[in-house]
Phi, psi and omega in degrees: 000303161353289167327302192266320171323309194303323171322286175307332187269347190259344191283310186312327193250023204245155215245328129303127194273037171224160168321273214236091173132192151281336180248167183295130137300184189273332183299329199287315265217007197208324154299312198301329208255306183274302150315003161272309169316323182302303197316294191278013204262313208293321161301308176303323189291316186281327193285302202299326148306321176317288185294333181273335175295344190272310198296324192298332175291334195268337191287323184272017171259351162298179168253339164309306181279341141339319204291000000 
């Protein structure tokens, strides 16, 4: 996590819309495929809370699990 903080904090000061410039570079061409797999495993994670918080509501609103 670290990591991608330090990613973030260097894309925010950075005055080019690239890693190390105006243009795409090979760090672009070689970062971009493992923060898109970051990108999407993090969507799947979140829809996938999505669904246990909705299960988590119903299981403690039962009476069974009330016992």
């Amino acid at each position: 996590m670290s990591d991608l903080r330090n990613l973030n904090g260097h894309l925010e000061v950075m005055e080019t819309p690239f890693l190390t410039g105006s243009t795409l570079a090979y760090a672009d061409c070689v970062l971009l495929p493992k923060l898109q797999h970051i990108r999407l495993a993090g969507e799947v994670i979140q829809s996938i809370n999505l669904y246990m918080l909705k299960y988590y509501k119903f299981v403690f609103k039962s009476k069974k699990y009330a016992r």
